[in-house]
C-alpha positions in Angstrom: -16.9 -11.6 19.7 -13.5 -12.4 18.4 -10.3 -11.1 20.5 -8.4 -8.1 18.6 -4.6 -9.0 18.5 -2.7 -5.9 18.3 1.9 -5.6 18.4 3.1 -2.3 19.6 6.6 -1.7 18.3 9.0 1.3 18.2 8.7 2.7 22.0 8.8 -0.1 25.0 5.8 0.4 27.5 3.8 2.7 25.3 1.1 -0.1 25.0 1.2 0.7 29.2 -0.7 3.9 28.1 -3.5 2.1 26.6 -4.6 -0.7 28.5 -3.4 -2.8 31.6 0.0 -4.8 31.9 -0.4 -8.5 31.6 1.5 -11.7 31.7 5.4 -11.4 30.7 8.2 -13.2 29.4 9.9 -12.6 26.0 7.1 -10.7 25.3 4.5 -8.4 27.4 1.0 -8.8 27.3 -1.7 -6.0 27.9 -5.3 -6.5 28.3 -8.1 -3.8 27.2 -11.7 -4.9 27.9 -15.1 -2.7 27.2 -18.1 -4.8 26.5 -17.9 -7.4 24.1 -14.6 -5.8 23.4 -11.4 -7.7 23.7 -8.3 -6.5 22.7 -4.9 -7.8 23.7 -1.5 -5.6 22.8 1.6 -7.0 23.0 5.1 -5.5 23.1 9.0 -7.5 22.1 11.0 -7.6 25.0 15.2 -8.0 24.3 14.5 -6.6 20.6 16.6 -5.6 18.8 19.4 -7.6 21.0 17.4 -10.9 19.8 15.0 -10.4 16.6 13.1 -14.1 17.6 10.6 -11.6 20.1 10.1 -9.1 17.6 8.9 -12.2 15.2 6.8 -13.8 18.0 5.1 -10.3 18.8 4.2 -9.5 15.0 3.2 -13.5 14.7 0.3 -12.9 17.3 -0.6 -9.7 15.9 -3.9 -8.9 13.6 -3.1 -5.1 13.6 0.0 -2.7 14.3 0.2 0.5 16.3 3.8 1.6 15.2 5.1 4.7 16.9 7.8 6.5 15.3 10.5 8.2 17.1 13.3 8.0 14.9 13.9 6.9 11.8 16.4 4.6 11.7 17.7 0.6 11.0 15.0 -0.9 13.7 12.1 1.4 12.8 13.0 -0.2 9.0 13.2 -3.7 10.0 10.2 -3.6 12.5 8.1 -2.4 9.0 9.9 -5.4 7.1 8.5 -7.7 9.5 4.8 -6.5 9.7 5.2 -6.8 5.8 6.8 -10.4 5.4 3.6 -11.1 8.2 1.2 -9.8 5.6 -0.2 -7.5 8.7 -2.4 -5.4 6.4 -4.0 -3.4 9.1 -2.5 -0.7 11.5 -1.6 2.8 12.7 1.2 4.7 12.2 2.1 7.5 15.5 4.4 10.3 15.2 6.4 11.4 18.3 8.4 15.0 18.4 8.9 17.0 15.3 8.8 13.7 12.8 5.6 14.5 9.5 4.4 12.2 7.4 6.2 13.0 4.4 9.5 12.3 6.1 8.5 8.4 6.3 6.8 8.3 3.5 8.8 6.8 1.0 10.0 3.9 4.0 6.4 3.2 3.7 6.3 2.6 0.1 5.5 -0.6 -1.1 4.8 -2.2 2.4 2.0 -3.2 4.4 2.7 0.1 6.7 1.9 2.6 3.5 -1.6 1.7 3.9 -2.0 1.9 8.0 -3.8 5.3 9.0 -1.9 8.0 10.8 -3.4 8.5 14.5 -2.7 11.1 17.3 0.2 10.2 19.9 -2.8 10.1 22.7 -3.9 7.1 24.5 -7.0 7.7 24.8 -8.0 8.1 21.2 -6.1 5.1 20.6 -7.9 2.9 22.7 -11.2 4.4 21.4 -9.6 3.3 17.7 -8.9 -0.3 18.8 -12.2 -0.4 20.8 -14.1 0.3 17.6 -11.7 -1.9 15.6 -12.9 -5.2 18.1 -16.5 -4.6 17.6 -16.5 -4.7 14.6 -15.1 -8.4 14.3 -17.2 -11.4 13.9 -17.3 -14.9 15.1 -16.8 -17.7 12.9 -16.9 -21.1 15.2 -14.5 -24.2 13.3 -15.1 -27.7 14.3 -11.1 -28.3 15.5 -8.6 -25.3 17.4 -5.4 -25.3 17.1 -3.3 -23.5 19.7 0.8 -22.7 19.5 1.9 -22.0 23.1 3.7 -19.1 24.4 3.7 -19.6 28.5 3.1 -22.9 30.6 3.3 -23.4 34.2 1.9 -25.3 37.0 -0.9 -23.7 38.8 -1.6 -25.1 42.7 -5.1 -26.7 42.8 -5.6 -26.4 39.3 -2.5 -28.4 37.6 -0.7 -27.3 33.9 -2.1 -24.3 32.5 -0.8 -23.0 28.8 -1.0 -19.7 27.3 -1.2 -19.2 23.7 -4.0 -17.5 20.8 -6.5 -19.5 18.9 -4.7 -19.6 15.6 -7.2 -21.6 13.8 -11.0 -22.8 14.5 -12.4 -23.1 17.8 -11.1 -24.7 21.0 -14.4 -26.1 23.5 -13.9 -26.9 27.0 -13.5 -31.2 27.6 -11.9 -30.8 23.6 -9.4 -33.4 23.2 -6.1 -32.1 21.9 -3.1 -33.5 20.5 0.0 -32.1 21.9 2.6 -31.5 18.7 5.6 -32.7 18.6 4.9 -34.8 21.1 2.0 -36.7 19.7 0.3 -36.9 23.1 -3.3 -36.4 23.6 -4.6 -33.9 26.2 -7.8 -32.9 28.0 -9.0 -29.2 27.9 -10.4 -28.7 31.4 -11.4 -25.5 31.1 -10.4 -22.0 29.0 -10.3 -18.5 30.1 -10.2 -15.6 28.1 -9.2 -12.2 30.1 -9.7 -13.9 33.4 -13.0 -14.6 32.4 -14.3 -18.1 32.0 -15.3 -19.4 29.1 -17.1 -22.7 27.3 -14.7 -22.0 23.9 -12.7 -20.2 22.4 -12.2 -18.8 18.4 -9.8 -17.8 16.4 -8.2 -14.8 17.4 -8.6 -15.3 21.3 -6.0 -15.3 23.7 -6.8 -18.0 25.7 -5.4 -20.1 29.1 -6.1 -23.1 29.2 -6.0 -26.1 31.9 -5.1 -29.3 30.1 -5.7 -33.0 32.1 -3.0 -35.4 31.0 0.3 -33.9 30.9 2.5 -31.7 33.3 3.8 -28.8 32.5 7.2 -29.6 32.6 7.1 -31.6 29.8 6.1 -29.1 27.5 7.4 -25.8 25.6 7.5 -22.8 24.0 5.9 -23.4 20.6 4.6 -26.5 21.1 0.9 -26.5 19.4 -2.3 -27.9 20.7 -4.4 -29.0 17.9 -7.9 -31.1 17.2 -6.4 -30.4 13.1 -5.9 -33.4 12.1 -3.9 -31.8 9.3 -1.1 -30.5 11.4 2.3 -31.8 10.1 5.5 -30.6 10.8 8.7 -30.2 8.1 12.2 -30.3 8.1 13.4 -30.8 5.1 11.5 -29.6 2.0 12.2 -27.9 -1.4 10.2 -23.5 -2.0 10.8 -20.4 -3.4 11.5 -17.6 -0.7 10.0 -14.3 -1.5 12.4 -11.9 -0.7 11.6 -8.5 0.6 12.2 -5.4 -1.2 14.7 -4.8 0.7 17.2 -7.7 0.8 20.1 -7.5 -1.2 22.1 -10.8 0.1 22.1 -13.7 -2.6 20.8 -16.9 -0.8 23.7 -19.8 -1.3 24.3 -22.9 0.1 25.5 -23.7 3.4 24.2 -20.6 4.9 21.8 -20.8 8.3 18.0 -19.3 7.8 15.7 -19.1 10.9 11.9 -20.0 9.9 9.7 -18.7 12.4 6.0 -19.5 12.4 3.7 -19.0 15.2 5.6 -19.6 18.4 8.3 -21.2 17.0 11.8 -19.8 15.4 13.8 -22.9 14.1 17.5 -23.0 12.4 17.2 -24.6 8.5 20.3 -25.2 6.8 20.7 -24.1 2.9 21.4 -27.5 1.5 21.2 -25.9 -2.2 20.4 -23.1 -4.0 19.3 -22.2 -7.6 19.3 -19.4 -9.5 15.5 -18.8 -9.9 15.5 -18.7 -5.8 14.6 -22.5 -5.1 16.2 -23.3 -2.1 16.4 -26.9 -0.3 16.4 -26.5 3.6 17.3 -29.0 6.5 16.3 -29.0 9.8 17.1 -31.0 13.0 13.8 -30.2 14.1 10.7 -30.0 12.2 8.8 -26.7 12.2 5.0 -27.4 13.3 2.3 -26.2 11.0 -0.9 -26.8 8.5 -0.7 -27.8 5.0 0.8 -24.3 3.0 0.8 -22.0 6.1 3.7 -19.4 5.1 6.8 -18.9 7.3 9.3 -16.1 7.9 12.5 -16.2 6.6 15.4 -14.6 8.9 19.0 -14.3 8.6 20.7 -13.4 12.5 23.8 -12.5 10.4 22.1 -10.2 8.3 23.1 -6.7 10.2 21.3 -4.1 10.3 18.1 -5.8 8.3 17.5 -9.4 9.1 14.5 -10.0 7.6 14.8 -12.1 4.7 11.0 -12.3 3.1 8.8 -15.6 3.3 8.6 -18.9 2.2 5.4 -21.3 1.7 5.8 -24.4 3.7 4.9 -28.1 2.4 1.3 -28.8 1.5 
């Protein structure tokens, strides 16, 4: 049974409620097991001072529990994001006096307006997500790919990576090609809540021991992949769909961030036409399959910057 991915946003540490505190860095991981059941939440630390952990916590996510407080610039830009992500599923929770109608019309048109309203108590929420898990299915791919979010060096065991099966299914002894790198590694074995485990699928947060490289050599948003379709772009020709919400023209010369799984990377606006074809340039390419979609994000947007997305190359 496939892992549930799950971002909680609008209220640090209320994901602490629902299951236990995991692994941290620029995000915090929390771990719920019952069963068959895996679920993983996961939490932006340093949001809104940086926006990149907001974007890697909604990247990993397959579902949203957002809790509402206030309603203000980063409850708006937190919906933006779920909705540029396509994340389709979710909850919405009401703290103090807020009612539905009062966020309604922020819903409107997003992802958001059609998550289900749930009670602001734990326990029925991991009861929700519990239920949600089982009733995923398995569907086993011949290649994995993996975008990492952690590495480190583990004593007796050598480099270990953390990251979420993206795409197909990662097997213990798979050989997998380290992106950008180009290098080829050795899975020597794959956990899955502490647990060990002969493969992983998609959805799965996994760790994973590699043979053939140390950890040092590798980083954030790096991908393991069997794909041999990977690619990575950095200078290419789309259309960015704006979000409903962006009211700044795209023109040349300005810096866009595209972030896609694990990685955030700067793209200059070499051109820019009327009909909203735009030509970007990178130093670095971004790593991906053929027609994956990335998010658009402007850090000198203010108070909303969330631009919409773009398709990448094919």
């Amino acid at each position: 049974m496939p892992n549930l991915n799950v971002v909680v946003l609008g209220l640090p540490g209320y994901a602490g409620g629902i299951a236990k505190k995991g692994s941290v860095s620029d995000l915090v991981f929390y771990d719920l097991k019952k069963g068959d059941s895996q679920i993983t939440l996961v939490e932006p630390l340093r949001y809104p001072e940086r926006l990149a952990p907001l974007f890697y916590a909604c990247s990993t996510a397959d579902a949203a529990i957002v809790v509402v407080e206030n309603i203000d610039h980063l409850f708006g830009e937190s919906l933006v994001m779920l909705d540029s992500l396509g994340i389709s599923q979710g909850a919405i929770v009401l703290r103090g006096f807020l009612q539905r109608e009062q966020i309604a019309p922020y819903l409107k048109g997003t992802v958001a307006e059609g998550y289900d309203f749930k009670p602001d108590d734990p326990v029925s929420l991991r009861e929700w997500l519990l239920e949600e898990a089982a009733s995923r299915t398995l569907d086993p791919q011949p290649s994995g790919t993996v975008p990492l979010d952690q590495h480190f060096n583990v004593k007796g065991v050598g480099t270990v990576v953390l990251g979420k099966v993206v795409d197909g299914t990662v097997r213990k002894h798979d050989k997998l090609t380290v992106h950008p790198l180009g290098e080829v590694v050795n899975v020597r074995s794959i956990q899955k809540h502490d647990d060990d485990s002969p493969s992983a699928d998609r959805g799965d947060r996994v760790g994973l021991a590699l043979r053939g490289i140390e950890s040092e050599r590798l980083d954030k948003g790096y991908v393991l992949s069997s794909d041999p379709t990977i690619t990575d772009s950095n200078d290419f020709q789309a259309v960015i769909k704006l979000n409903g919400f962006w009211r700044t023209p795209v023109t040349e010369g300005m810096v866009l961030h595209l972030g896609h799984w694990m990685q955030v990377i700067p793209f200059r606006v070499a051109s820019a036409t009327k009909d909203g074809t735009v030509h970007l340039v990178a130093d670095d390419g971004l790593i991906h399959l053929p027609g994956d979609d990335a998010t658009v994000m402007y850090l000198e947007g203010g108070k909303l910057r969330v631009v919409g997305s773009i398709k990448l190359p094919a």
